[in-house]
C-alpha positions in Angstrom: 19.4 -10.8 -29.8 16.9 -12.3 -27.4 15.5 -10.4 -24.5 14.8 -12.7 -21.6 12.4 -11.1 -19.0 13.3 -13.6 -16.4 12.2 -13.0 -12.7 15.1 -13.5 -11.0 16.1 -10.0 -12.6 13.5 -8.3 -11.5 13.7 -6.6 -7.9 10.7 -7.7 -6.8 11.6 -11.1 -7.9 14.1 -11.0 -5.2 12.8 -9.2 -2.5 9.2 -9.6 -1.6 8.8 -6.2 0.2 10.9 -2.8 -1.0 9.8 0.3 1.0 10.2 3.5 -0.1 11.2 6.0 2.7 12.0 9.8 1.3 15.0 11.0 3.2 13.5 14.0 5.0 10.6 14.8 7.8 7.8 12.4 6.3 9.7 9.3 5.8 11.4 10.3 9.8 7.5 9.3 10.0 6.9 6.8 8.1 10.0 5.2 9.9 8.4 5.5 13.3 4.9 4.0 12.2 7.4 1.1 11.1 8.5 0.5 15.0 4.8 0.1 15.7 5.0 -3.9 16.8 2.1 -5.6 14.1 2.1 -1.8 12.3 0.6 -3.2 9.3 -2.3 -5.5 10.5 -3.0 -2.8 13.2 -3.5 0.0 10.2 -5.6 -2.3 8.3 -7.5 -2.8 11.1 -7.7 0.8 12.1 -9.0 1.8 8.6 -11.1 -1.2 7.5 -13.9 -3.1 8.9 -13.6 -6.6 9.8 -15.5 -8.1 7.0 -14.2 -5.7 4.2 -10.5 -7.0 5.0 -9.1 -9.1 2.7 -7.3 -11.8 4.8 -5.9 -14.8 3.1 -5.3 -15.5 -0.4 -6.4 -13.1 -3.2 -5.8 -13.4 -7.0 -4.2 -10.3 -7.0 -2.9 -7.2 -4.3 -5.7 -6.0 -2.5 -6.0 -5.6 1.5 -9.7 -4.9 1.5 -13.0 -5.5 -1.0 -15.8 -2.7 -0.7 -18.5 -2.5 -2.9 -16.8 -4.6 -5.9 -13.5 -2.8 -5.8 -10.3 -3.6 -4.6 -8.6 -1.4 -2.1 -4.6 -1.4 -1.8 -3.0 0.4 0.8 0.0 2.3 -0.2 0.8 3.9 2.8 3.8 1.6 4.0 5.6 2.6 -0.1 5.9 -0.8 -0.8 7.6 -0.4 -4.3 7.7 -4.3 -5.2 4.1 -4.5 -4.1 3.0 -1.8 -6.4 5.0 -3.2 -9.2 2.9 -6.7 -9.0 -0.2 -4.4 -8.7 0.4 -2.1 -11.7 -0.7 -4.3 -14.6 -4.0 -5.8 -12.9 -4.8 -2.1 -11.8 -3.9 -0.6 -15.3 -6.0 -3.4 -17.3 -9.6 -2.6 -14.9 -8.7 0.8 -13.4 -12.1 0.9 -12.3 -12.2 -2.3 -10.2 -8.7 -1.0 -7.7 -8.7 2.1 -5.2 -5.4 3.4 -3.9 -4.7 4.4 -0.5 -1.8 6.8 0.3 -0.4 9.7 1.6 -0.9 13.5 -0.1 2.8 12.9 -0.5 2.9 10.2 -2.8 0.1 11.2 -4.9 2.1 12.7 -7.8 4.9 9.4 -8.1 1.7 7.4 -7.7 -0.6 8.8 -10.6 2.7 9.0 -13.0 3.4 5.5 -12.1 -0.1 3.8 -12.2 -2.3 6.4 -14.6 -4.6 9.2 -13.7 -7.5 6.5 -13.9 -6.8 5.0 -10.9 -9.2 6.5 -7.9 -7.2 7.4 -5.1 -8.1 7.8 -1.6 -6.1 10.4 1.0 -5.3 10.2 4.5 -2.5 12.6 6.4 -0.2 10.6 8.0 -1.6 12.8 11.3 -4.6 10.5 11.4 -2.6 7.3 10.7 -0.7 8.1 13.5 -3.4 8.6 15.6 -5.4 5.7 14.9 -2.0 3.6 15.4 -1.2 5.4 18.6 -4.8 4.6 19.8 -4.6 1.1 19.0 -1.3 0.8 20.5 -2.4 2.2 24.3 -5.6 -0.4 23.7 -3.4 -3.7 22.3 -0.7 -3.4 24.7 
């Protein structure tokens, strides 16, 4: 019998965008940080600099280059998002950084391999820097 891998199959084929929200206090978080209007750009913004953002087209998932290495943002658990980033990040491990929460650290390094670096923030201090930038944007 034949396996056919085809996309339309696939989750992520379907939907562009899948978040992951855990059904308890931190997702009640993650869930508010959603209502933010522009929440992602404003995040990126908050934690990047202007010229390390990746804006645009890129060959593969990466919101900002720093010294050679890709840096993805997990914090809004996009699950299709990681699935496209998984094989690129598994083949050159040392070319991707992964930004998340303390709380998705352990799904994370099963799912993508101990090799990957990845970078912590609380969700305290993405709070703050989205609050901020929402009483200077608005």
């Amino acid at each position: 019998m034949e396996k056919h891998h085809r996309l339309e199959f696939r989750f992520d084929g379907v939907y562009h965008h899948i978040y992951f929200i855990p059904l308890n206090s931190f997702g009640i978080r993650m869930l508010r940080l959603y209502s933010v209007p522009n929440w992602r750009q404003r995040l990126l913004n908050a934690l990047f600099e202007p010229d390390e953002l990746v804006n645009g087209f890129s060959a593969t998932e990466c919101d900002a280059f720093i010294n050679g290495v890709c840096v993805v943002s997990h914090l809004d658990g996009d699950i299709a998002r990681l699935t496209r980033l998984r094989l690129p990040a598994l083949q050159r491990p040392n070319q991707f950084e992964i930004l998340c929460y303390p709380e998705q650290v352990p799904f994370l390094r099963e799912y993508l391999s101990p090799e990957i670096p990845m970078k912590v923030i609380t969700i305290d201090a993405v709070e703050e820097a989205l609050m901020e930038g929402c009483e200077t944007n608005d």
